[in-house]
C-alpha atoms as one frame of an Amber mdcrd trajectory, in Angstrom:
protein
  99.564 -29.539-114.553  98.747 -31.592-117.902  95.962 -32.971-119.209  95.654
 -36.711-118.532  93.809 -37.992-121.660  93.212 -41.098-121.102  92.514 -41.114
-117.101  89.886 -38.799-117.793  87.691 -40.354-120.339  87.658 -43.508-118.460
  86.645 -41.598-115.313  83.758 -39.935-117.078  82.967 -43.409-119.180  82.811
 -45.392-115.679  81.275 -42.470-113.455  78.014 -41.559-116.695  77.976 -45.614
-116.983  77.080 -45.799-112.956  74.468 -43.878-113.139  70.909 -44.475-113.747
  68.303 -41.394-115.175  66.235 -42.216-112.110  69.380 -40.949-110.400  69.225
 -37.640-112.092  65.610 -36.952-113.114  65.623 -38.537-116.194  62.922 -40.525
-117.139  64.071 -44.094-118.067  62.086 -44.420-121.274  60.690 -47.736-122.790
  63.698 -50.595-124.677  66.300 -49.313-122.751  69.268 -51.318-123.539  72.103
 -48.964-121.989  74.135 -49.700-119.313  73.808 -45.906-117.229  73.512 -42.721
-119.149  73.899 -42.439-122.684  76.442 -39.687-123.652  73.623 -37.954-125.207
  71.781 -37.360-121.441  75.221 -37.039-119.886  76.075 -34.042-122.135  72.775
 -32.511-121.191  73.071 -32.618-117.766  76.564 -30.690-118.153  74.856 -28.258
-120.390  77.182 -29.267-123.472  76.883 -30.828-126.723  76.588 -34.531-127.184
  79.850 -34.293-129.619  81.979 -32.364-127.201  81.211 -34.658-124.401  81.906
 -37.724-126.404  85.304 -36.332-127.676  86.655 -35.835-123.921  85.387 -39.818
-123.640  87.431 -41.034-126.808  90.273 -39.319-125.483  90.140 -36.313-128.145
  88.618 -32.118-128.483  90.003 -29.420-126.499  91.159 -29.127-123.717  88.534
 -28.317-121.530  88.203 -25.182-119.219  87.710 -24.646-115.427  84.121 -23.551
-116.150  83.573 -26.912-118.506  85.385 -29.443-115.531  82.961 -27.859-113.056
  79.522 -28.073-114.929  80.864 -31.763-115.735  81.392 -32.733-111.918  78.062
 -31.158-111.287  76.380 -32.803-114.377  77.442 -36.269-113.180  76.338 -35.758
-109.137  80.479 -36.379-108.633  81.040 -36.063-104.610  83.808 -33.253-103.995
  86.772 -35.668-103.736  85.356 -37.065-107.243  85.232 -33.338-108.187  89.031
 -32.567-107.045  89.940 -35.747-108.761  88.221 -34.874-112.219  89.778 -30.983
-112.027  93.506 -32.944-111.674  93.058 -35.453-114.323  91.807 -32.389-117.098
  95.249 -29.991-115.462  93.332 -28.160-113.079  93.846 -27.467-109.675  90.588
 -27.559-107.882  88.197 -25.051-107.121  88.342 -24.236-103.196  85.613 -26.259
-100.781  83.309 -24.836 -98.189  81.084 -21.526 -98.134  82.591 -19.895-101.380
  81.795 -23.831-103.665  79.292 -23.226-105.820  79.362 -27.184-106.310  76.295
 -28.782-104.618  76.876 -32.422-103.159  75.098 -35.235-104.944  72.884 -36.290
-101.931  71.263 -32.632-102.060  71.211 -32.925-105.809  68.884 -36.435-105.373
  66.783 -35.069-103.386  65.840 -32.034-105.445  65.917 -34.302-108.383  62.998
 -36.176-106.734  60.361 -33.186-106.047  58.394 -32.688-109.092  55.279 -31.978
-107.770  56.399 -28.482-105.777  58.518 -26.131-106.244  61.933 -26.207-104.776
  65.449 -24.279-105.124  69.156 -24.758-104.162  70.870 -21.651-102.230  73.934
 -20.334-101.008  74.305 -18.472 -97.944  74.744 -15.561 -99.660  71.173 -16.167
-101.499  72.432 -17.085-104.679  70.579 -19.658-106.481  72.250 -22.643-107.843
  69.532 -24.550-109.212  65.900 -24.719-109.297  63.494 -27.064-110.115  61.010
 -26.823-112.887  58.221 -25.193-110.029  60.539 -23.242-108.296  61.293 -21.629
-112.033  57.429 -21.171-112.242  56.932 -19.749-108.688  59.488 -17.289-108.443
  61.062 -17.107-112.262  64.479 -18.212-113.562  67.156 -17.204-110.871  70.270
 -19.269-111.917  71.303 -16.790-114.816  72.901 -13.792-113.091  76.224 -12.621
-112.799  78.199 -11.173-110.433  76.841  -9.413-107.272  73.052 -10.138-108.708
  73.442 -13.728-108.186  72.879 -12.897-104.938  68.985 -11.888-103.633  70.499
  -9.818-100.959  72.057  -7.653-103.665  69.258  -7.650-105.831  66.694  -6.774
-103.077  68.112  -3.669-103.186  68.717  -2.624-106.194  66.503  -4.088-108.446
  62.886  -2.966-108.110  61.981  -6.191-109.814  62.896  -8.673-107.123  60.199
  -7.026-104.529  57.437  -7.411-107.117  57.439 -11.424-106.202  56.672 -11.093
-102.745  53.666  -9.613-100.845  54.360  -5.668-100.114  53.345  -5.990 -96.436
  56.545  -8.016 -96.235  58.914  -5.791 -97.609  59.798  -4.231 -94.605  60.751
  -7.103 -92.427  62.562  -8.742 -95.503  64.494  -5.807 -96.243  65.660  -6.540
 -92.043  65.846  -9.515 -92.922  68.231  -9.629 -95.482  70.393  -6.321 -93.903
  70.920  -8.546 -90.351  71.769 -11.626 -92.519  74.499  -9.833 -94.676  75.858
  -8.644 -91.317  76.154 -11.969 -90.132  77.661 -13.527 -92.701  80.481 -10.745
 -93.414  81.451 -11.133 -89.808  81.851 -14.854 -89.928  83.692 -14.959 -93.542
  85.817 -11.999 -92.554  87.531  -9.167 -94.209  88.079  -9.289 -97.701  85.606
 -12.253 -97.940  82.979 -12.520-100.838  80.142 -11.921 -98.440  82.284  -8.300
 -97.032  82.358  -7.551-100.563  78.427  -7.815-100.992  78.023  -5.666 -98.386
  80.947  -2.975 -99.472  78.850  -2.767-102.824  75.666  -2.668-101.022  76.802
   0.469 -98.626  77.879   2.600-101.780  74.707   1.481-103.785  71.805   1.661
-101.321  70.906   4.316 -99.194  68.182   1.993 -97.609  70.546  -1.002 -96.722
  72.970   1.876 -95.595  70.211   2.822 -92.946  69.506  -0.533 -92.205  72.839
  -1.514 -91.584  73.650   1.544 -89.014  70.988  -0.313 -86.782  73.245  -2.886
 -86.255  70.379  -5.653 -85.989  71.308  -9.564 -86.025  69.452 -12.676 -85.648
  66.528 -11.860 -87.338  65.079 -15.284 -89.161  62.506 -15.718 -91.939  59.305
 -17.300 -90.966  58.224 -20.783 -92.564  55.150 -18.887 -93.835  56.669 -17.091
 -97.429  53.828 -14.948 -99.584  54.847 -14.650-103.224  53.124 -13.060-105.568
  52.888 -14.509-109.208  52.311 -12.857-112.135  49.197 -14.824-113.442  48.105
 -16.348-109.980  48.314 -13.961-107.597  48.711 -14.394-104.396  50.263 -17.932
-103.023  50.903 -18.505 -98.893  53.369 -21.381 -98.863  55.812 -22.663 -96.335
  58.680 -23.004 -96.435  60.717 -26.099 -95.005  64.677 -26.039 -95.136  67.818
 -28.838 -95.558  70.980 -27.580 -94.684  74.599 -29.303 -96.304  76.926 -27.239
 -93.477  80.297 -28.947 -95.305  79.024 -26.503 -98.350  76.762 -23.817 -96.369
  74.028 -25.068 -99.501  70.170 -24.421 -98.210  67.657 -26.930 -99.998  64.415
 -24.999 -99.505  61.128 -26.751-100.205  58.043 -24.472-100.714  54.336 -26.315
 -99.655  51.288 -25.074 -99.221  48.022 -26.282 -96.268  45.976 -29.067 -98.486
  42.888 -27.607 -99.439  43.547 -23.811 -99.358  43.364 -21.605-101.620  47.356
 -21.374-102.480  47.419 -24.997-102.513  45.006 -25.306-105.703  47.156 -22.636
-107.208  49.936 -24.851-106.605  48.412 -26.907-108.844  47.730 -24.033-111.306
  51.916 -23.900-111.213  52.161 -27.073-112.166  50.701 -26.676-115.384  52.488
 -23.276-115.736  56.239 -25.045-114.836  55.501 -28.300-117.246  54.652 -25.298
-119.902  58.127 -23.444-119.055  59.949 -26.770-119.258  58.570 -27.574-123.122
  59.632 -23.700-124.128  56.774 -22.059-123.665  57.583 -18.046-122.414  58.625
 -17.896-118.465  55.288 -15.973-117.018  57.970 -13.544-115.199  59.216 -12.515
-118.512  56.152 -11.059-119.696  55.618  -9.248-116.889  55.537  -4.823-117.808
């Protein structure tokens, strides 16, 4: 397939022009004059310079990667059709839908774009996090950055002693169920040779715990609402946890609250001041942590 130059700058001129920064959690900003997003806030969404994105819109630069076509159509809330369509018109062939799509639809998208005010992440079913909010960065650190099998918090549970350090030790035990039962059910649905058999191939050779845990054969366990996570500076927060599920893309929206008036919910508020800090570049709590 070929590059189609000019198809594809006038499907990312129309698609950034259609879109308002109220639409992406932008703040509009005083004398707009505009029409949609400039290419300046486009290129930041797509987490790419202002000069590369402009080139692919004047029909010019590179041509551009898988990896650059995917955080484009997820920079721009494109709906998966839009997505297959963008992919085709930069030479691609598109990126496979359903459980293993990493590319969250735009309705999930505008609703996570709309809770400032508590902290909220974007999941696979295998646990991996595909994109937080500035809250859910300050509750429970930056999770979008790993690579391979630690994307997932299944894989990391085990194997990295730092995961268990942000949730209450008296939990452990049930999460570590938890996650084994989950894994389970998940490799039995996606089959042999599937990404989520894979995780658990890696986990049998790596953990003698999950190994145990996996011999018991246990399914249908299910988290509670309740979730206690333990911050670095705040301590202790009780929150619960309340769930939207996109079943085309097997994408979890989970939305962490706590009682009004208690004790977690004033540190809630504490975490507020802590993400708005993380978001102007101030050091990530989590990262200080010995």
């Amino acid at each position: 397939m070929t590059i189609d130059r000019a198809g594809l700058a006038d499907f990312l001129r129309r698609r950034r022009e259609s879109l308002q920064p109220e639409d992406v959690g932008l703040p509009r900003g005083p004398r707009r004059r505009t029409s949609g997003l400039r290419r300046e806030e486009a290129a930041l969404l797509c987490h790419m310079s202002t000069d590369y994105y402009s080139r692919l819109e004047r029909e010019r630069g590179p041509h551009p990667s898988e990896q650059m076509i995917a955080s484009i159509a997820q920079g721009l809330h494109l709906s998966l059709d839009e997505r297959d369509h963008l992919f085709r018109l930069a030479g691609h062939r598109p990126p496979p839908r359903g459980a293993t799509s990493d590319h969250i639809s735009p309705g999930l998208l505008r609703v996570l774009d709309r809770l400032d005010d508590t902290p909220a992440e974007i999941v696979s079913e295998l646990g991996e996090t595909l994109r937080q909010n500035a809250l859910g960065v300050a509750l429970t650190g930056d999770t979008t950055g790993y690579t391979g099998p630690a994307r997932s918090i299944v894989y990391r549970w085990f194997t990295d002693p730092a995961t268990r350090r942000r949730y209450a030790p008296e939990d452990h035990g049930f999460l570590s169920r938890m996650f084994t039962s989950g894994a389970r059910e998940i490799a039995t649905l996606r089959g042999p040779g599937s990404r989520a058999a894979q995780l658990t191939e890696l986990l049998l050779e790596r953990s003698d715990e999950f190994r145990k845990l996996w011999e018991q054969h246990e399914v249908g366990l299910r988290p509670d609402d309740g979730k206690n996570f333990v911050h670095p500076e705040l301590g202790l927060l009780e929150l619960n946890c309340q769930t939207l599920v996109d079943p085309g893309q097997s994408h979890y929206l989970h939305i962490f609250t706590a009682v009004p008036g208690s004790e977690s919910y004033e540190k809630l508020q504490l975490l507020a001041v802590l993400g708005g800090d993380a978001h102007r570049g101030i050091a990530d709590p989590w990262l200080r942590r010995p």
